[in-house]
Chimera marker file (.cmm) of the C-alpha trace (Angstrom):
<marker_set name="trace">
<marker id="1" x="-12.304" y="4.214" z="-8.645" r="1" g="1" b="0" radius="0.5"/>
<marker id="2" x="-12.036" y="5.722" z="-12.008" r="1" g="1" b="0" radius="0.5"/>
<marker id="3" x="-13.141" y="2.528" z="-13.953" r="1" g="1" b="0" radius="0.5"/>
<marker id="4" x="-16.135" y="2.898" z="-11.685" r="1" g="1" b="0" radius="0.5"/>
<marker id="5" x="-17.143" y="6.365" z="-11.898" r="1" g="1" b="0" radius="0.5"/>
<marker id="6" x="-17.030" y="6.184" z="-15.818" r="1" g="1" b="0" radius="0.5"/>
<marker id="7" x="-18.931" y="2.802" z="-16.034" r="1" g="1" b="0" radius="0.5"/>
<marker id="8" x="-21.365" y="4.985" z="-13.841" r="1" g="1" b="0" radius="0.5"/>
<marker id="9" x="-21.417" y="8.105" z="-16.169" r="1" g="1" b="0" radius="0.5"/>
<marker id="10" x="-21.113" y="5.625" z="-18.713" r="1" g="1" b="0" radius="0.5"/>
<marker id="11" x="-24.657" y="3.973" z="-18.112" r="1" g="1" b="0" radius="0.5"/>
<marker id="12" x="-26.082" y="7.276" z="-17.212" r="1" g="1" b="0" radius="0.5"/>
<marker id="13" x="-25.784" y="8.225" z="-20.480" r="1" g="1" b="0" radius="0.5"/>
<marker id="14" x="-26.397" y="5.602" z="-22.239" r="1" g="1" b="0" radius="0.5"/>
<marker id="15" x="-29.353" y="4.401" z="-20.624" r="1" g="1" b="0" radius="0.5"/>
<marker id="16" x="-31.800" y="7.443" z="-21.302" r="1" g="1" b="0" radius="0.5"/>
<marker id="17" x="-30.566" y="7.813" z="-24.783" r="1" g="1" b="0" radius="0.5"/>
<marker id="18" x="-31.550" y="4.593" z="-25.598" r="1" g="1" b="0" radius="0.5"/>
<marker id="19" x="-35.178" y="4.787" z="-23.776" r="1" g="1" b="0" radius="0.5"/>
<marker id="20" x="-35.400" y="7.762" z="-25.471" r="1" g="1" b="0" radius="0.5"/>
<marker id="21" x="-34.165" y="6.625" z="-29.255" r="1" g="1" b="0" radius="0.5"/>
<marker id="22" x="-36.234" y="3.035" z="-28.299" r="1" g="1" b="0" radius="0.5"/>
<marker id="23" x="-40.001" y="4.973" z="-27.927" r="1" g="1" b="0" radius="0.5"/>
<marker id="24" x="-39.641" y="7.520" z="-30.406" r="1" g="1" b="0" radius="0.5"/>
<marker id="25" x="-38.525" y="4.905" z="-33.474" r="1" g="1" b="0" radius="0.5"/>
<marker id="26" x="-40.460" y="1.858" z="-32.689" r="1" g="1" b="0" radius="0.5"/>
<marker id="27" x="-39.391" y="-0.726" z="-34.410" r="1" g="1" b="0" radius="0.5"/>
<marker id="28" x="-40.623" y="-4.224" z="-34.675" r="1" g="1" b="0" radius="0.5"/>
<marker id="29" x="-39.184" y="-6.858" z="-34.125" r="1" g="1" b="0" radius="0.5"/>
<marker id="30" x="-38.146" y="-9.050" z="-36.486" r="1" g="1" b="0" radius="0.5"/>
<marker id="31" x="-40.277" y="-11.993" z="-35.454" r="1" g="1" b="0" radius="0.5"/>
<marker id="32" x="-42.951" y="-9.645" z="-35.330" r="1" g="1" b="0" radius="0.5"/>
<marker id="33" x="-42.293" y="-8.598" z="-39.212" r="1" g="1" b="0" radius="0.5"/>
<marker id="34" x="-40.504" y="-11.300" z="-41.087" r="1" g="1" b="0" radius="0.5"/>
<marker id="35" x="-41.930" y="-15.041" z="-41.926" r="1" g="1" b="0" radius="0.5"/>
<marker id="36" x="-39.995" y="-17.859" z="-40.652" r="1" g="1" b="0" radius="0.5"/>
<marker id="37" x="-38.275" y="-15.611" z="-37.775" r="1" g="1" b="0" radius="0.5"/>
<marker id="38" x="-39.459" y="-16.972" z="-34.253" r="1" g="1" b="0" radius="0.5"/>
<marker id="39" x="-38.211" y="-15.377" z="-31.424" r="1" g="1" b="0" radius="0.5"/>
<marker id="40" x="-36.140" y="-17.974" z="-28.613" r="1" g="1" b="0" radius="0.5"/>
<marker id="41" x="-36.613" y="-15.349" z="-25.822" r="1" g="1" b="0" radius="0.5"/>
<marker id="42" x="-39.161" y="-13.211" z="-24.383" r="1" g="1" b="0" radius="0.5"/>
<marker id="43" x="-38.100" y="-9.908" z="-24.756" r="1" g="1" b="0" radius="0.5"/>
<marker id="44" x="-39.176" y="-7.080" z="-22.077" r="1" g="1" b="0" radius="0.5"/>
<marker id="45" x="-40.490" y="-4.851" z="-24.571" r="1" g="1" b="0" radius="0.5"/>
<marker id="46" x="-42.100" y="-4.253" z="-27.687" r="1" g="1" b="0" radius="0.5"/>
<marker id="47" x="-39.224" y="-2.801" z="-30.023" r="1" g="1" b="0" radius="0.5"/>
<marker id="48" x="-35.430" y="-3.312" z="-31.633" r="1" g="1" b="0" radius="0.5"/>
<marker id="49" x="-34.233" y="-0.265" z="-32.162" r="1" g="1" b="0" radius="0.5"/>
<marker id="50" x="-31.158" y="0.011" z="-31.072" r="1" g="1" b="0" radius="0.5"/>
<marker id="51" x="-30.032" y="-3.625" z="-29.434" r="1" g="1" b="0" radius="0.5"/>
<marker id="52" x="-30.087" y="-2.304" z="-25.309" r="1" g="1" b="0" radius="0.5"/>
<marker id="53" x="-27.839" y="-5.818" z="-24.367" r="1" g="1" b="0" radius="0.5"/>
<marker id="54" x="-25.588" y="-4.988" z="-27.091" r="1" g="1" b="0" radius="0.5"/>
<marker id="55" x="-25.730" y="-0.732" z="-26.047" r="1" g="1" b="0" radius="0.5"/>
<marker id="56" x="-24.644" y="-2.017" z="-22.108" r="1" g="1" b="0" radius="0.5"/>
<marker id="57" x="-22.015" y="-4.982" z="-23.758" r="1" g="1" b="0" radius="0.5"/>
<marker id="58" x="-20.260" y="-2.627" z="-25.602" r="1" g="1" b="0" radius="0.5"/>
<marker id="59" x="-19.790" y="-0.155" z="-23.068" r="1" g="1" b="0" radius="0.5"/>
<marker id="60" x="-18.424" y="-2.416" z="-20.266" r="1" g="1" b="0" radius="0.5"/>
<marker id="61" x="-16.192" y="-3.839" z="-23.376" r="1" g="1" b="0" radius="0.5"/>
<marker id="62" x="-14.428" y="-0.813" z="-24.018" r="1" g="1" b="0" radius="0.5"/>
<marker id="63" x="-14.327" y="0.063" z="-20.250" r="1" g="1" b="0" radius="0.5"/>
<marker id="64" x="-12.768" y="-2.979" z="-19.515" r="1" g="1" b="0" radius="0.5"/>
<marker id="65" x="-10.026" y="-2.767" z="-22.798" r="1" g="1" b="0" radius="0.5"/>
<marker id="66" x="-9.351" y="0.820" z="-21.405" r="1" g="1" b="0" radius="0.5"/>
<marker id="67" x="-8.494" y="0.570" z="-18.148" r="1" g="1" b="0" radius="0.5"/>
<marker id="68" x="-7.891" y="-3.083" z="-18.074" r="1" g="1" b="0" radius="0.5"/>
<marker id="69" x="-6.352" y="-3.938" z="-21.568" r="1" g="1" b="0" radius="0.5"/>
<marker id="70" x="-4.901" y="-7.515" z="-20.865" r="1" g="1" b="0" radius="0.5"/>
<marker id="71" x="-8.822" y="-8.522" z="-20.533" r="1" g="1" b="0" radius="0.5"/>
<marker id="72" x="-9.931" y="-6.574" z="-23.859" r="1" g="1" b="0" radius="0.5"/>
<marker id="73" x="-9.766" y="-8.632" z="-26.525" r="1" g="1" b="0" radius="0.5"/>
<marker id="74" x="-11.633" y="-10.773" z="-24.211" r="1" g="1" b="0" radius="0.5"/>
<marker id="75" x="-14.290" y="-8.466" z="-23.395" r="1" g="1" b="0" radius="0.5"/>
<marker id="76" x="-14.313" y="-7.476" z="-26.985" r="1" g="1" b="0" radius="0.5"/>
<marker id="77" x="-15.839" y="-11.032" z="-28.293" r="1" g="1" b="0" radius="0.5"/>
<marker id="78" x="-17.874" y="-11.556" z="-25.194" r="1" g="1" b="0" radius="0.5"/>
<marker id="79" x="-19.714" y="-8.354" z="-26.297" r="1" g="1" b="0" radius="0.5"/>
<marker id="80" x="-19.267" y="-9.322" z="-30.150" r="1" g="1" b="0" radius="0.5"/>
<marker id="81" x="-21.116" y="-12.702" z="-28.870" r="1" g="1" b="0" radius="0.5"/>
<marker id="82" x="-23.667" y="-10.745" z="-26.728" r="1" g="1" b="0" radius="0.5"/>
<marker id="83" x="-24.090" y="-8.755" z="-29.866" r="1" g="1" b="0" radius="0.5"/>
<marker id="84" x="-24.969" y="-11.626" z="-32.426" r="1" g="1" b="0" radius="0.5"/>
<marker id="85" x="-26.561" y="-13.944" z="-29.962" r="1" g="1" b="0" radius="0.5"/>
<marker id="86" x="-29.715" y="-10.796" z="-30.360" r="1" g="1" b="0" radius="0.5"/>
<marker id="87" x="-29.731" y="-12.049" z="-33.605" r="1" g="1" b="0" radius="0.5"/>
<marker id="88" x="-30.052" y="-15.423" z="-33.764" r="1" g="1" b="0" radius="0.5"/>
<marker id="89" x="-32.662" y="-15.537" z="-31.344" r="1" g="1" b="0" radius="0.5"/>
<marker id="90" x="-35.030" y="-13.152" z="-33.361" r="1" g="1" b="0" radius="0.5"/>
<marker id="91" x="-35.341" y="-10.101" z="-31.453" r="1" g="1" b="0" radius="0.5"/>
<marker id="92" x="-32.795" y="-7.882" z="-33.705" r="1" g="1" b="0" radius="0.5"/>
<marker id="93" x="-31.891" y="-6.684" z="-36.736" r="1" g="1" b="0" radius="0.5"/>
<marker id="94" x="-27.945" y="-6.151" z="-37.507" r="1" g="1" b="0" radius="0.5"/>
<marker id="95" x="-29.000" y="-2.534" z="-37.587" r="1" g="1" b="0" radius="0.5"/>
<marker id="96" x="-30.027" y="-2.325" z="-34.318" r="1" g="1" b="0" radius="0.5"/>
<marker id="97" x="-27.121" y="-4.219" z="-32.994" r="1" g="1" b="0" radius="0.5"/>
<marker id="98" x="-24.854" y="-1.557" z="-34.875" r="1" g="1" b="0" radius="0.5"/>
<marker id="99" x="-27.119" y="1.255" z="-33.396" r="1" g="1" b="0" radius="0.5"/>
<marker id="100" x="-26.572" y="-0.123" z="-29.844" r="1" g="1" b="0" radius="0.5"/>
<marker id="101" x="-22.773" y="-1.381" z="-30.359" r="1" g="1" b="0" radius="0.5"/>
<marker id="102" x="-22.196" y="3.122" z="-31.145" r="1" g="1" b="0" radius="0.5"/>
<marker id="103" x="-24.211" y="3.718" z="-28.565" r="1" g="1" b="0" radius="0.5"/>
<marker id="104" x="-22.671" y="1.974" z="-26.367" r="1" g="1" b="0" radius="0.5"/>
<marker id="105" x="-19.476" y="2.973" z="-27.734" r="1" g="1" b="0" radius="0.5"/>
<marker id="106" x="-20.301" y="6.731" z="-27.514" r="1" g="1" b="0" radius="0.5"/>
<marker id="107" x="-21.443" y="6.803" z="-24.304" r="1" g="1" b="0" radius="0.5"/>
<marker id="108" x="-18.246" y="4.641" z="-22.689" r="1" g="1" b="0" radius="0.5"/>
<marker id="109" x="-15.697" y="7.099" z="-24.736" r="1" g="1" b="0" radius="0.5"/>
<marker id="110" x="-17.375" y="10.027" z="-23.484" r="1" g="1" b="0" radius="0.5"/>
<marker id="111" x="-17.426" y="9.092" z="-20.140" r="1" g="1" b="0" radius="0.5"/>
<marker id="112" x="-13.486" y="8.290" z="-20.270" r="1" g="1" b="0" radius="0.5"/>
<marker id="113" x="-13.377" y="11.866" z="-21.655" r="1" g="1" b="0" radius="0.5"/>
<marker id="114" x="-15.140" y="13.455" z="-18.909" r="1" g="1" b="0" radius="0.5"/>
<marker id="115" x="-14.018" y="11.222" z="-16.290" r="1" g="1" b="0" radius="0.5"/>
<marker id="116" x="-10.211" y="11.230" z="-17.486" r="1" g="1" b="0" radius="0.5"/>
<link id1="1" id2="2" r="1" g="1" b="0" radius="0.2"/>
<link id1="2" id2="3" r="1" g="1" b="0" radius="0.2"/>
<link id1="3" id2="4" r="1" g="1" b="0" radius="0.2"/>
<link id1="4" id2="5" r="1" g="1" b="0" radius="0.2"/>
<link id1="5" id2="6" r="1" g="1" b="0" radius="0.2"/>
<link id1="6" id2="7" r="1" g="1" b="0" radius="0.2"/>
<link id1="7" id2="8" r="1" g="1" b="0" radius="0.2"/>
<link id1="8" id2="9" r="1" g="1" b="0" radius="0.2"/>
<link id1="9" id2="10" r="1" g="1" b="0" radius="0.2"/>
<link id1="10" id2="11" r="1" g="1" b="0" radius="0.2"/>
<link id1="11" id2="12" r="1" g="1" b="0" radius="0.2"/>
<link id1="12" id2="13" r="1" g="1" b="0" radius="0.2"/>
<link id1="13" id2="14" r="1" g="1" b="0" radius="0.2"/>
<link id1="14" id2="15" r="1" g="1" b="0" radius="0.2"/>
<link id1="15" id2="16" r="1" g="1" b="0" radius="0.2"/>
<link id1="16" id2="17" r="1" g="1" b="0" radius="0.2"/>
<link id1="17" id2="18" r="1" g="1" b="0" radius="0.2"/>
<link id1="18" id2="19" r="1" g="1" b="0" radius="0.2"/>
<link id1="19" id2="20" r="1" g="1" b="0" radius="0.2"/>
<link id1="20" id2="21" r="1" g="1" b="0" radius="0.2"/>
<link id1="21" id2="22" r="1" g="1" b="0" radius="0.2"/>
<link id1="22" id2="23" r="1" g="1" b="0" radius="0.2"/>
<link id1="23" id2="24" r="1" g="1" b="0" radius="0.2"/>
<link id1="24" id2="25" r="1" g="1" b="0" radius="0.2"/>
<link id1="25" id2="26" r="1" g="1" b="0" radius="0.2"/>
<link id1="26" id2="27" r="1" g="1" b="0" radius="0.2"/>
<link id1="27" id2="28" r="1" g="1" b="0" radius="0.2"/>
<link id1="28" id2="29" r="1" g="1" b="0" radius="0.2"/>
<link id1="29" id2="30" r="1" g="1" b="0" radius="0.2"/>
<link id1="30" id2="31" r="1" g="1" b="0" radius="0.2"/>
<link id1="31" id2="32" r="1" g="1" b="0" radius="0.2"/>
<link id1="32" id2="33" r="1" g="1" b="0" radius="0.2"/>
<link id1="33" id2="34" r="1" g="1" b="0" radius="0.2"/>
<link id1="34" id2="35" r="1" g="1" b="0" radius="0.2"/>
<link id1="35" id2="36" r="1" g="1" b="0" radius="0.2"/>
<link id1="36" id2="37" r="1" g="1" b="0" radius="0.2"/>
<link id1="37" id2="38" r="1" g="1" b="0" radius="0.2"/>
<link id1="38" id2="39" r="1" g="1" b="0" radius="0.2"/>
<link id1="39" id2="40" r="1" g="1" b="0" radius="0.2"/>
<link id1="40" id2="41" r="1" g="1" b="0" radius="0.2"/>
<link id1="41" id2="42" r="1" g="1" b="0" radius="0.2"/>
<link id1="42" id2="43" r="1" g="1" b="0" radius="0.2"/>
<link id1="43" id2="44" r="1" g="1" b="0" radius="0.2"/>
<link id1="44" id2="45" r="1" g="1" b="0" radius="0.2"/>
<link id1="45" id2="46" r="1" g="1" b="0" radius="0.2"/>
<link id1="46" id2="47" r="1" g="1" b="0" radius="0.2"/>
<link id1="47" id2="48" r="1" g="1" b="0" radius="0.2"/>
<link id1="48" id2="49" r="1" g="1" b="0" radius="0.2"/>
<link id1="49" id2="50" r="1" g="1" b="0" radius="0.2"/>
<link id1="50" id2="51" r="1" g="1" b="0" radius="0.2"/>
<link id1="51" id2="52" r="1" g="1" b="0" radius="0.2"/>
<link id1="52" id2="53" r="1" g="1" b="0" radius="0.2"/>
<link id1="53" id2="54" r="1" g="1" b="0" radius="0.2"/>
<link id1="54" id2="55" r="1" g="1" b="0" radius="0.2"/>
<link id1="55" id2="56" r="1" g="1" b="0" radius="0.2"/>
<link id1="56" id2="57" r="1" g="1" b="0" radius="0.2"/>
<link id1="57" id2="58" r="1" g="1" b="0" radius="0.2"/>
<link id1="58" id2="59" r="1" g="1" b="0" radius="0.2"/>
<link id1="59" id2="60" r="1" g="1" b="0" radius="0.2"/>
<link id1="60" id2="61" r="1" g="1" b="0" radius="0.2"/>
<link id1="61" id2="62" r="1" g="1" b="0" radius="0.2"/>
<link id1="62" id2="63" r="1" g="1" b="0" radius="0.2"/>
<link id1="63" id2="64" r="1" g="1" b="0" radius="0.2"/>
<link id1="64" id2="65" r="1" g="1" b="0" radius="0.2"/>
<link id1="65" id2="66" r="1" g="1" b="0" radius="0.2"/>
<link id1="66" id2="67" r="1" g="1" b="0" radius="0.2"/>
<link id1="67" id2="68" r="1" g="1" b="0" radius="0.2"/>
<link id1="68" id2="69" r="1" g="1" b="0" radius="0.2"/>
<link id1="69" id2="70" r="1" g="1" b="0" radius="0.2"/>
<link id1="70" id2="71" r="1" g="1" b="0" radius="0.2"/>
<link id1="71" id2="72" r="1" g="1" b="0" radius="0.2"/>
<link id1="72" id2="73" r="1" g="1" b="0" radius="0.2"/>
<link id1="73" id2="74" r="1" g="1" b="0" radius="0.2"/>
<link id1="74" id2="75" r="1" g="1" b="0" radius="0.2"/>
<link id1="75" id2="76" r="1" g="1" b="0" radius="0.2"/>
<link id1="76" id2="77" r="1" g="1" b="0" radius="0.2"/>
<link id1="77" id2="78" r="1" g="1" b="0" radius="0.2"/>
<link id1="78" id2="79" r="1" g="1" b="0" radius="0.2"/>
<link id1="79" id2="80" r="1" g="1" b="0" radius="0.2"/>
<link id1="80" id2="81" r="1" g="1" b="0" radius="0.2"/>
<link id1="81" id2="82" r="1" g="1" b="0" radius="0.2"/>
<link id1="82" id2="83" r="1" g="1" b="0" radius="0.2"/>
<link id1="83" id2="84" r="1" g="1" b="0" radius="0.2"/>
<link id1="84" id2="85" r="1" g="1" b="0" radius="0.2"/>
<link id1="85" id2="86" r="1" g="1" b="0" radius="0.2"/>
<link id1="86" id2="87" r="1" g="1" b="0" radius="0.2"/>
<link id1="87" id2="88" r="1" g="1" b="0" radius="0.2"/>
<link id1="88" id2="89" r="1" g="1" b="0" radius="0.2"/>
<link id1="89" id2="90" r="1" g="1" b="0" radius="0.2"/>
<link id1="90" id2="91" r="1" g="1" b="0" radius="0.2"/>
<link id1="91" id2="92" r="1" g="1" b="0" radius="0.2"/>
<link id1="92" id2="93" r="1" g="1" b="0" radius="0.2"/>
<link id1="93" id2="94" r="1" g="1" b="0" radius="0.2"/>
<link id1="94" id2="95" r="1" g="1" b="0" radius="0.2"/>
<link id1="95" id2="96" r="1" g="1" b="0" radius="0.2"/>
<link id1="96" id2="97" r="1" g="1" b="0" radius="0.2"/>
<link id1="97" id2="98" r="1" g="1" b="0" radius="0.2"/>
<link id1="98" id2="99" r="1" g="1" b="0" radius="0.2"/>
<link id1="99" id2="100" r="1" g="1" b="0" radius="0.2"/>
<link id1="100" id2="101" r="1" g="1" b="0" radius="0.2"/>
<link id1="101" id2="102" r="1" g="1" b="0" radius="0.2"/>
<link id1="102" id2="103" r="1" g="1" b="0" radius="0.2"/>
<link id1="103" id2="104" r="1" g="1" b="0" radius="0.2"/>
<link id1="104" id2="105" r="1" g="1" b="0" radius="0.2"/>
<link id1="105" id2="106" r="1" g="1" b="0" radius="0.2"/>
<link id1="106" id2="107" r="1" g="1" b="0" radius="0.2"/>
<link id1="107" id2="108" r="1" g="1" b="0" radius="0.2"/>
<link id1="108" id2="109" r="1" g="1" b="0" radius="0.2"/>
<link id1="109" id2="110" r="1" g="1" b="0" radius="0.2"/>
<link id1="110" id2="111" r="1" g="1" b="0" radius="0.2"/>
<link id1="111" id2="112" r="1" g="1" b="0" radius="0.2"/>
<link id1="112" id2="113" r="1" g="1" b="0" radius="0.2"/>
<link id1="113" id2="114" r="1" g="1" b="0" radius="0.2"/>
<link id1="114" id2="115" r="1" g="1" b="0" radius="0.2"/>
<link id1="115" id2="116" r="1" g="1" b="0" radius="0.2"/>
</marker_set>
């Protein structure tokens, strides 16, 4: 029940800060900016910063390696893969996967904090 209430508290967090950090910075994307970038997937909005896929990875990665740690390391490159998969397919810059990978990060230690 614990894992659950802080993956709950987890995305509560996480999810308006990065609404909020999303619409105030507006960043292109890169296909938008850069020749010779085309994008592989539609995204759902207009702007990269921070990474959202790589934000929610990143905090069911560390929520898995704390309170299940034999599946980490796992969890760990799934959201590593997650992470540069953004990439590759045009719609980030490694900046905003960084931005999203704290985020997410952040938001999943504080809600272990709170949570216990």
């Amino acid at each position: 029940m614990t894992f659950v209430l802080s993956g709950l508290m987890a995305y509560s967090v996480e999810l308006p800060i990065y609404y909020l950090v999303k619409n105030t910075v507006k960043r292109n994307r890169p296909y938008d900016v850069l020749k010779g970038i085309t994008n592989l997937v539609v995204p759902i909005d207009k702007f990269s910063f921070p990474s959202g896929h790589t934000a929610g990875a990143t905090v069911a990665a560390v929520l898995v390696w704390y309170f299940f740690p034999a599946l980490g390391l796992l969890t760990a490159v799934w959201a590593g893969t997650v992470a540069f998969a953004r990439i590759c397919v045009g719609v980030h810059y490694p900046t905003d996967i960084i931005a999203g990978a704290l985020l997410g990060g952040m938001s999943s230690m504080a809600s272990i904090w709170i949570v216990g």
